[in-house]
C-alpha positions as CSV (number, residue, x, y, z in Angstrom):
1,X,155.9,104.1,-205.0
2,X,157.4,106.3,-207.9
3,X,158.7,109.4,-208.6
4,X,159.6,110.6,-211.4
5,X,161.1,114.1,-212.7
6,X,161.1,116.0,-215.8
7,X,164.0,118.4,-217.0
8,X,164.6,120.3,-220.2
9,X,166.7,117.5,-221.5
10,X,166.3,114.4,-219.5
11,X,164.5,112.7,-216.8
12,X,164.9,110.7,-213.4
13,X,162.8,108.6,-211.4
14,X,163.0,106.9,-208.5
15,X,160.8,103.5,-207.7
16,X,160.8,101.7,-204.3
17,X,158.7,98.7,-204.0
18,X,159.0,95.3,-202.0
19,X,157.2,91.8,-202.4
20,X,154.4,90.6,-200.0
21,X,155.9,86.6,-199.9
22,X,157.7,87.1,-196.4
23,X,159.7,84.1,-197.6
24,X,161.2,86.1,-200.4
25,X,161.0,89.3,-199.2
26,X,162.6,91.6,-201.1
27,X,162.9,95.7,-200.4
28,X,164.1,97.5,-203.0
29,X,164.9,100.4,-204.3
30,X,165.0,101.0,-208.2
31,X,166.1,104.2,-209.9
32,X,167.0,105.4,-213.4
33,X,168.1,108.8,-215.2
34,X,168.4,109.6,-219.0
35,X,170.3,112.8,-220.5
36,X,170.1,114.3,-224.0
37,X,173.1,115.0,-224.3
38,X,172.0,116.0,-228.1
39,X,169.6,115.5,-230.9
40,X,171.9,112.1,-231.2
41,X,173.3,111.4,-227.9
42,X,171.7,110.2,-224.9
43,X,173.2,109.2,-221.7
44,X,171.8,107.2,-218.9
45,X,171.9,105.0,-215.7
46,X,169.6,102.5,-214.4
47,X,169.8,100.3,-211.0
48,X,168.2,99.1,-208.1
49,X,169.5,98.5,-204.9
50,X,168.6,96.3,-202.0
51,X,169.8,94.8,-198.4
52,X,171.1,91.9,-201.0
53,X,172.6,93.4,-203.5
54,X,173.3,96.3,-206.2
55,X,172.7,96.1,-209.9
56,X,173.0,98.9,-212.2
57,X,173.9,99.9,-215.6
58,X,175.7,102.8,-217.4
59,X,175.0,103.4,-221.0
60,X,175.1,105.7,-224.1
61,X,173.6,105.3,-227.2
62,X,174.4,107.4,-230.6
63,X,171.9,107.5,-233.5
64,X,173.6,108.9,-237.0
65,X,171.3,110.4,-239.4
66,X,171.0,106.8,-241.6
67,X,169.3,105.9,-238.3
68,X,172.2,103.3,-237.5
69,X,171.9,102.7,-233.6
70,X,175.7,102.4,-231.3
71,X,175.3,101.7,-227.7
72,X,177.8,101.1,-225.5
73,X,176.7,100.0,-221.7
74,X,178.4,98.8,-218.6
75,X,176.5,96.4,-216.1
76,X,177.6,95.9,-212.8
77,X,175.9,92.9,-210.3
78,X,177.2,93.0,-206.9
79,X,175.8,89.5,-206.2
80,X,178.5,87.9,-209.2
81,X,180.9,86.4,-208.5
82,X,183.9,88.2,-209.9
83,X,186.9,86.2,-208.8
84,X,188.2,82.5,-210.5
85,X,185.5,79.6,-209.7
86,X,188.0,76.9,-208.5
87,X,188.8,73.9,-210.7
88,X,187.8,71.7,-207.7
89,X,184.0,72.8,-208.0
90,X,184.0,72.7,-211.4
91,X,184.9,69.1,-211.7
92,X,182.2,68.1,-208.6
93,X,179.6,69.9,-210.6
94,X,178.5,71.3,-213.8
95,X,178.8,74.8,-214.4
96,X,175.5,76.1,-215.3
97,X,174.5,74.3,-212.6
98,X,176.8,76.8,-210.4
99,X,175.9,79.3,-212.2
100,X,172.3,78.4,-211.4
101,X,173.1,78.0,-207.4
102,X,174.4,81.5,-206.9
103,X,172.2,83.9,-204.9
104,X,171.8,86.3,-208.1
105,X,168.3,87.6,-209.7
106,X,170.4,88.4,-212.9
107,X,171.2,86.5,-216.1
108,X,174.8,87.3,-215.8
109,X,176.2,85.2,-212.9
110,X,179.6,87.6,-212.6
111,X,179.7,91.3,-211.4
112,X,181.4,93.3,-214.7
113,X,180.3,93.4,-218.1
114,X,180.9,95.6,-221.2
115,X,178.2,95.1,-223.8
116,X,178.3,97.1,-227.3
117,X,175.9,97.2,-229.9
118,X,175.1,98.1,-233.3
119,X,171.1,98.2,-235.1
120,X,169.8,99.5,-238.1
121,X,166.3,99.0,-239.2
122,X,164.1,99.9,-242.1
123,X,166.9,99.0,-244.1
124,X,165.1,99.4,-248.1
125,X,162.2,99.8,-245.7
126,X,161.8,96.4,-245.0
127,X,165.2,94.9,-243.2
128,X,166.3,95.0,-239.4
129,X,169.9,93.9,-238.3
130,X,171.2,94.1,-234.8
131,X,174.8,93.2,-233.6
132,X,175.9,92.8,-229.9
133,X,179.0,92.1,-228.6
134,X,179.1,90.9,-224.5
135,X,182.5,90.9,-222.7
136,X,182.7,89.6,-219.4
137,X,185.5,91.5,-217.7
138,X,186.0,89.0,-215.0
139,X,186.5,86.0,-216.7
140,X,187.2,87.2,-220.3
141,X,184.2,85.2,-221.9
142,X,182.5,86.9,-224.9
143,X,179.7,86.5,-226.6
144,X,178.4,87.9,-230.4
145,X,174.8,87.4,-231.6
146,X,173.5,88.7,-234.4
147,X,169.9,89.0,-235.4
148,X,168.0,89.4,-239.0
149,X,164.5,90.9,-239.5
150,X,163.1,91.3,-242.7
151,X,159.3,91.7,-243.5
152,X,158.1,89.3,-246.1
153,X,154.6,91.3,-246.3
154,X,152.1,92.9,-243.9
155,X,151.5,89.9,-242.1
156,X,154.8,87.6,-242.4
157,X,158.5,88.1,-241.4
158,X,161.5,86.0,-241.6
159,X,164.0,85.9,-238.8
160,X,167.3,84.3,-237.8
161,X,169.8,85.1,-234.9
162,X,173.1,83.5,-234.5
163,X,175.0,83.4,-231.4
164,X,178.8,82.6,-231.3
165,X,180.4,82.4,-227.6
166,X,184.5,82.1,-227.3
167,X,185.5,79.0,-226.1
168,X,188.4,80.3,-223.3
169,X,186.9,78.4,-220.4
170,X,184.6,81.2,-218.9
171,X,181.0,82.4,-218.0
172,X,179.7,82.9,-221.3
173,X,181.7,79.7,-222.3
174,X,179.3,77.4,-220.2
175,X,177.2,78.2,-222.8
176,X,176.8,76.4,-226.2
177,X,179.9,77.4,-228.4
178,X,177.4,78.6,-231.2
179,X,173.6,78.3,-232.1
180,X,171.6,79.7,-234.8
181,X,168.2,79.9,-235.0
182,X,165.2,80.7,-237.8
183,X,162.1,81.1,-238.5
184,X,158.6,83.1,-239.3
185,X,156.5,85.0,-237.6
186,X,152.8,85.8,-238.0
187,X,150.8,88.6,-237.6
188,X,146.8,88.7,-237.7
């Protein structure tokens, strides 16, 4: 079921659904709102809520006239874990593993996150760049990727992202310290 509502500068909608596995079953209860604050700022939240647990995030995003893209967000998970994870457990077991074993439908594994980006595409008509910074404010992990689109020709673009995570012991930390990545992609 949905609902959604329409306002002279925004919207809101409200989305309750469950799954039919009785093993998993899972009521919730999903909801999101977006405000025009102007031409160039909107503001908005999204969540969902159920018996288990509460997710939601609260964003803004500012487009200047170049068409460069700043969004700051804040993502909360009530089924993180937002205290230390004892040095015990992570000697018994390895931590992505933990990570893994937490009751949590989210990516992030801890409840409080700060993420801000930066985009710009059509750069010469042809180049995409995207920046995003992750801070987890539980652990003080971070994470910065950055990702490069340019169009080779009407079929063909190049790509390559780049990921660097800080290396202080945390959540994001459990990741690799860096990747990059390349390639190309094909359209027909």
């Amino acid at each position: 079921l949905k609902i959604d509502y329409l306002f002279d500068r925004g919207q809101a909608s409200i989305i309750a659904s469950t799954t039919d596995s009785a093993a998993d079953a899972d009521e919730r209860l999903g909801y999101y709102a977006s405000y025009n604050v102007s031409d160039a700022w909107i503001a908005y939240f999204e969540g969902s809520h159920s018996s288990e647990d509460d997710e939601w995030l609260l964003g803004a995003s500012y487009t200047t006239t170049s068409g460069l893209n700043l969004t700051a967000e804040y993502f909360y998970n009530s089924s993180g874990i937002d205290d230390e994870i004892p040095e015990e457990l992570i000697e018994l077991i390895d931590l992505a593993d933990f990570i893994q074993s937490v009751p949590n439908r989210e990516a992030f594994s801890r409840e409080h996150y700060m993420l801000l980006q930066a985009y710009q595409n059509d750069i010469f008509g042809k180049l995409d760049l995207l920046l995003r910074y992750t801070y987890n404010l539980d652990d003080h992990s971070r994470s910065l990727l950055g990702h490069l689109e340019l169009d080779l020709n009407d079929y063909a673009s190049f790509f390559t992202s780049a990921t660097l995570n800080s290396s202080g012991g945390g959540e994001l930390d459990s990741l690799r310290e860096y990747w990059v990545q390349a390639g190309i992609e094909l359209t027909f």
